[in-house]
C-alpha positions as CSV (number, residue, x, y, z in Angstrom):
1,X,-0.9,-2.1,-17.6
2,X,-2.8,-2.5,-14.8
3,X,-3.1,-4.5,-12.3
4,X,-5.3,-5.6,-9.0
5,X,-5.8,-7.1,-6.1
6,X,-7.5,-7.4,-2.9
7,X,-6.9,-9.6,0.2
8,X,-8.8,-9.8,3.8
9,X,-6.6,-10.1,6.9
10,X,-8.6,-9.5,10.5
11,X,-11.4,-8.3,9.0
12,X,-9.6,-5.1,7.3
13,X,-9.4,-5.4,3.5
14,X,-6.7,-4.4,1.9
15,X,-5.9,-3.3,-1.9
16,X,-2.9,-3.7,-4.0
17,X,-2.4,-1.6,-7.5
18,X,-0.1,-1.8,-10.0
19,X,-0.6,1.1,-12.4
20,X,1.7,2.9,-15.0
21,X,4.3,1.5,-12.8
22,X,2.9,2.6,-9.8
23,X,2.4,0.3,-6.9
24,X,0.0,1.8,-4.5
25,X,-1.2,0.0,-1.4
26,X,-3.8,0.6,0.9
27,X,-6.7,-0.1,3.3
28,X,-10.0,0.2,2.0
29,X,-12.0,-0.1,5.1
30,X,-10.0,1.8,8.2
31,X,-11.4,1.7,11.4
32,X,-13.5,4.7,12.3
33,X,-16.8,6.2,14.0
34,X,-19.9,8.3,13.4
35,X,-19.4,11.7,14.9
36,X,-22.5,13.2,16.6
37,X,-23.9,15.7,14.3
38,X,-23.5,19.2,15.6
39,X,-26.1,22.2,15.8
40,X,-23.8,24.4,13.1
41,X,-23.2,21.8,11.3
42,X,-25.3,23.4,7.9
43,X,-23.3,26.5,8.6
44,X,-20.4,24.6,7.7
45,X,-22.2,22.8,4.4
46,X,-21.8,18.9,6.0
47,X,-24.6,17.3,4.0
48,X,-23.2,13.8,4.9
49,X,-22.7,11.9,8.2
50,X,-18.9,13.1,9.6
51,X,-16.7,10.2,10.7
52,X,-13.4,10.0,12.2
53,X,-10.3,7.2,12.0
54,X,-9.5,5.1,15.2
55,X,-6.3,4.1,16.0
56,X,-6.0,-0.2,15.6
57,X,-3.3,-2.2,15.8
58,X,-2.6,-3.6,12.1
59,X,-0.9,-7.0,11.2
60,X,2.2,-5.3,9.4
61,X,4.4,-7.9,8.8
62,X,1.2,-10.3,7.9
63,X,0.4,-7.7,5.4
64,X,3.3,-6.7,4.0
65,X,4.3,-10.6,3.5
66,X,0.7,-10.7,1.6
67,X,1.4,-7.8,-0.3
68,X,5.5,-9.1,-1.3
69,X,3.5,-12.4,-2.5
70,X,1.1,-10.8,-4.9
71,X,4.0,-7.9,-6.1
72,X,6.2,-11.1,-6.7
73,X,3.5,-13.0,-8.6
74,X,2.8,-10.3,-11.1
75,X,6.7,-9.7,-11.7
76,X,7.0,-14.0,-12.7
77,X,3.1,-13.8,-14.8
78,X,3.5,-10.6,-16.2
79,X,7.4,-9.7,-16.8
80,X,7.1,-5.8,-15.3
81,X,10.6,-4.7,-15.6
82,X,10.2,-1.3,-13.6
83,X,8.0,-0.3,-11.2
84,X,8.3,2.6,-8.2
85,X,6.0,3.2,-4.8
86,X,6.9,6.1,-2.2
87,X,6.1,5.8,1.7
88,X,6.1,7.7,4.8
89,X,9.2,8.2,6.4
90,X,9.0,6.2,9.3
91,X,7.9,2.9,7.2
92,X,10.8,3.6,4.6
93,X,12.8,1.2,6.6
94,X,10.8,-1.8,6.9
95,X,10.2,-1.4,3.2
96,X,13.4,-1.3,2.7
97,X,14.7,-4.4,4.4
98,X,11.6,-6.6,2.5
99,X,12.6,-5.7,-0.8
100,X,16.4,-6.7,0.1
101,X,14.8,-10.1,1.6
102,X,12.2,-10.9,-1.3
103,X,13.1,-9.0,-4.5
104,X,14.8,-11.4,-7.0
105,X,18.1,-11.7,-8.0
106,X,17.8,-10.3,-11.2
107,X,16.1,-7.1,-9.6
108,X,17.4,-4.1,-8.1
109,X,15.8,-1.5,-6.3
110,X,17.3,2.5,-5.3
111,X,16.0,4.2,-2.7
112,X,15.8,7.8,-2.9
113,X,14.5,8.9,0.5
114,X,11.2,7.9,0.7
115,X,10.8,7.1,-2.9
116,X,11.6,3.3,-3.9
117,X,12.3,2.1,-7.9
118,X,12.7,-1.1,-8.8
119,X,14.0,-2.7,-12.0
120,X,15.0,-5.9,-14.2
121,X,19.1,-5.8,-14.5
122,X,19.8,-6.7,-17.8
123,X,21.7,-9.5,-18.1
């Protein structure tokens, strides 16, 4: 199964994918610049235009209560029963402490350091 969904927030668009019981989550437009093209720059076989990220300020808890709303959609419409997503370490937390808030009862989630998976309890 998969499944797929986009959403805007402050003119950054964001993507949410469920596939083989993978979520994945990311921003499809980042932030970034046009680097001035240098005189080597064939030497180092850069056909295309360099560019390079800028740091923004991001909505987190805007966009992570988008994406708990669309995850907990699909769980009701489409009964997944298992489903996993990993982070980075320093966002494990925050992850964390939104699937204790919003998961349903009937779910459970282990955390295995940076690595989430979250299941139906059969009841």
């Amino acid at each position: 199964m998969r499944l797929q969904q986009s959403f805007h927030i402050a003119d950054l668009h964001y993507q949410v994918q469920l596939k083989h019981q993978e979520l994945e989550f990311c921003l499809k437009n980042p932030p970034r610049r046009l680097l001035p093209h240098r005189a080597d720059s064939w030497l180092l076989f850069w056909d295309e235009d360099q560019y390079e990220n800028l740091d923004f300020d991001a909505p987190v808890f805007q966009v992570l209560q988008h994406v708990s709303a669309i995850v907990l959609a699909w769980i009701a419409r489409h009964d997944i029963r298992y489903f996993e997503f990993s982070t980075e370490t320093r966002k494990a937390n925050i992850y964390e402490r939104a699937l204790k808030r919003h998961l349903p009862k009937n779910y459970a989630y282990q955390r295995c350091v940076n690595a989430f998976y979250v299941y139906a309890l059969c009841v």
